[in-house]
Structures are given as structure tokens and as C-alpha cells.
C-alpha positions as CSV (number, residue, x, y, z in Angstrom):
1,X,147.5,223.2,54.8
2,X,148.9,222.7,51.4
3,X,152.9,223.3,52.7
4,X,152.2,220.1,55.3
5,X,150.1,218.3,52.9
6,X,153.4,216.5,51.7
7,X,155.2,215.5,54.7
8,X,152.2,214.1,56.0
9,X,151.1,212.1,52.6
10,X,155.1,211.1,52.7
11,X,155.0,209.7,56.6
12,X,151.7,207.8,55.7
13,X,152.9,206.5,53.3
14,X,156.3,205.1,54.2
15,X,154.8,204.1,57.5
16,X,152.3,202.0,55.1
17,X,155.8,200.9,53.1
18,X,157.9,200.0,56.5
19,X,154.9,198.0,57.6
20,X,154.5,196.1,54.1
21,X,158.0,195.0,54.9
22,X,157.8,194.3,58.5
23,X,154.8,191.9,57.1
24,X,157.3,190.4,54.4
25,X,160.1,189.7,57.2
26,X,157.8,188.3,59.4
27,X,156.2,186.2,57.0
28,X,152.8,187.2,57.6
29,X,152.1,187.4,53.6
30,X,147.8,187.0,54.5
31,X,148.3,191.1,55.1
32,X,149.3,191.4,51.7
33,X,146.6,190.0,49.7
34,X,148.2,190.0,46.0
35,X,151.0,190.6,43.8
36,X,150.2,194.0,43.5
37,X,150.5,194.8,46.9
38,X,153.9,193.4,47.9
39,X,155.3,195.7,45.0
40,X,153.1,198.6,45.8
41,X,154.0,198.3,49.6
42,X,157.8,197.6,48.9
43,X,158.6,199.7,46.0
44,X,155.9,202.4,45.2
45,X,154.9,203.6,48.7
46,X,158.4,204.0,50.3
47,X,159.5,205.9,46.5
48,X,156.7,207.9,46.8
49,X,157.5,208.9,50.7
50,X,161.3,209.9,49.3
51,X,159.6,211.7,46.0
52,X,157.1,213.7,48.7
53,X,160.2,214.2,51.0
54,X,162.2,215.5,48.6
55,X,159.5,218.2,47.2
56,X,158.8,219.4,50.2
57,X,162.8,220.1,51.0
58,X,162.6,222.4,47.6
59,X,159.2,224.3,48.3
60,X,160.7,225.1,51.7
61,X,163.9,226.9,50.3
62,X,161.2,229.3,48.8
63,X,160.9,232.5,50.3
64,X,157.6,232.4,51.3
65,X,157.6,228.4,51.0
66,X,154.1,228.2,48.8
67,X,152.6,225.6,46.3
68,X,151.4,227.1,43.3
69,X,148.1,226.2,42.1
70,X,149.7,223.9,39.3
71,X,151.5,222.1,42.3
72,X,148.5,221.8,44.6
73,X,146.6,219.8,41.4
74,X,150.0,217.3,41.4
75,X,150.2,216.8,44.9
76,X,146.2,216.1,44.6
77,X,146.8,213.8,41.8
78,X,149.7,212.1,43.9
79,X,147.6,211.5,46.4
80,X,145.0,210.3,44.7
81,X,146.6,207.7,42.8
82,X,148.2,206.5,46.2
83,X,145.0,206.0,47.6
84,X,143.6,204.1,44.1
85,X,146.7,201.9,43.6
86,X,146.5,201.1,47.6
87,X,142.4,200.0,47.6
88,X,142.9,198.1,43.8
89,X,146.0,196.0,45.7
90,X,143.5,194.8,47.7
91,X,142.1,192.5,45.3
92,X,144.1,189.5,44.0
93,X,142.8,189.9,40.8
94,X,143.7,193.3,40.0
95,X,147.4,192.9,39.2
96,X,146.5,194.8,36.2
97,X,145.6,197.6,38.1
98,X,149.3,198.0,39.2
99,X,150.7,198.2,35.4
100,X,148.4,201.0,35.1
101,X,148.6,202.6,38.1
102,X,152.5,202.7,39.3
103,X,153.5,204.2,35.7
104,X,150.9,207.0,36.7
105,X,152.2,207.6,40.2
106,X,155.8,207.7,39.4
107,X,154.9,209.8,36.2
108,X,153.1,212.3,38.5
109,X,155.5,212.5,41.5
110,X,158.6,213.1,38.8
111,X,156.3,215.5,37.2
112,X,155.8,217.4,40.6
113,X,159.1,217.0,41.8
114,X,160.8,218.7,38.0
115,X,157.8,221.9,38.4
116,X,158.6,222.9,42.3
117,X,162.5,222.8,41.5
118,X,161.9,225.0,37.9
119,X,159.1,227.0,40.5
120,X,161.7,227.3,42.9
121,X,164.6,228.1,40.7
122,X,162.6,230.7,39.0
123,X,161.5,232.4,42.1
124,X,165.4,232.9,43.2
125,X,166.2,234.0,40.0
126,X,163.6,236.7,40.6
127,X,161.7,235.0,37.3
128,X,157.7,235.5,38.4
129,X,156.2,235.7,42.2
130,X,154.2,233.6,43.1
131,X,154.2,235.1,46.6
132,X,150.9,237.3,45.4
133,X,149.0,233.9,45.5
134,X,150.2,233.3,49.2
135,X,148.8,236.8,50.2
136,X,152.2,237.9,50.4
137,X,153.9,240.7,49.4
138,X,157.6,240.3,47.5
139,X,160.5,241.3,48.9
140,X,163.0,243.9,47.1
């Protein structure tokens, strides 16, 4: 579950950032009720989908691809934050809400994207197996 976890959190949420600017070239700004929710449906969504993309691409060149228990609390925290910075752009009045949550988000995806490439780098360089949390034994 955790492998697809990404690519799923990364086509939600640039289907939610192509559709924030579908709404902007349309002109049908009553979909996005505040400030905060044209930059969090133009910028932060469709960055996050490229962020969650990309980490996936790296966890996948492991042999076995596996998120480490460290990664599985980011990719929680990612998606968590998506979810909070989506519900508070609801509300006009919450631009603030946006200064403090899209420093958060973008701290935590670069944050998850810099520990699966060290993960991943490690594991080729034969630096610790993580493959004993994935039930797997390493290969010689």
C-alpha cells in the first residue's frame, strides 16, 4: 500500500491542480473561494504532484522498492498537510493559513524527497538493508 501511496496522492493532487486552472481559464473564479486557494491550486498542488512523482521514481530504483518507516511518517505528513492547506483555502479568511501551511508542505516534500535519494543511494552502495523491514531477504 505504502509503494502506491505516492502516485496516487500525486494524481489527486495534480488532477485537483489542472482543475484549479481549468477554473482560472474559464473564469469560473466562485470555485475558488479565496486567495489561498488560487495559489494552493496553481502552485502548491501541481509542485507537490511533481515532488510525489519524483519520489516515487527513486523508491522504485530500490531493489526491493520499500518505504522506510521514516519515509512512511513524511509521506503521512505530506499528505496531511495537503489535505489541511486544501480544507483552510476554503475559507476566505484564512489567507494566513497559506503562509503557514505552504512553507510546511514544501519543507516536508523536500525533506522526503532528500531521505529516499540518501535511502536509496545508501541501499546501492550496500550501506544498511532496509529490505528486512519489507519481509525480504538481501541479495548477495
Amino acid at each position: 500500500m505504502w509503494l502506491w501511496a505516492q502516485p496516487l496522492l500525486a494524481i489527486i493532487t495534480a488532477a485537483a491542480g489542472i482543475a484549479a486552472w481549468v477554473v482560472q481559464a474559464i473564469g469560473a473564479y466562485a470555485f475558488l473561494p479565496s486567495v489561498q486557494a488560487v495559489v494552493t491550486g496553481t502552485f502548491v498542488l501541481p509542485g507537490l504532484a511533481v515532488s510525489l512523482g519524483v519520489n516515487h521514481l527513486i523508491v522504485m530504483a530500490r531493489r526491493p522498492p520499500v518505504l522506510t518507516g521514516g519515509e512512511k511518517i513524511l509521506l503521512g505528513l505530506q499528505a496531511l498537510l495537503a489535505v489541511v492547506t486544501v480544507l483552510t483555502s476554503l475559507d476566505p479568511a484564512a489567507l494566513i493559513g497559506g503562509f503557514l501551511l505552504w512553507p510546511l508542505l514544501i519543507a516536508a516534500a523536500v525533506t522526503a524527497c532528500v531521505t529516499m535519494a540518501r535511502t536509496t543511494l545508501q541501499l546501492r552502495r550496500g550501506g544498511y538493508p532496509i529490505v528486512a523491514e519489507a519481509g525480504v531477504s538481501p541479495a548477495p
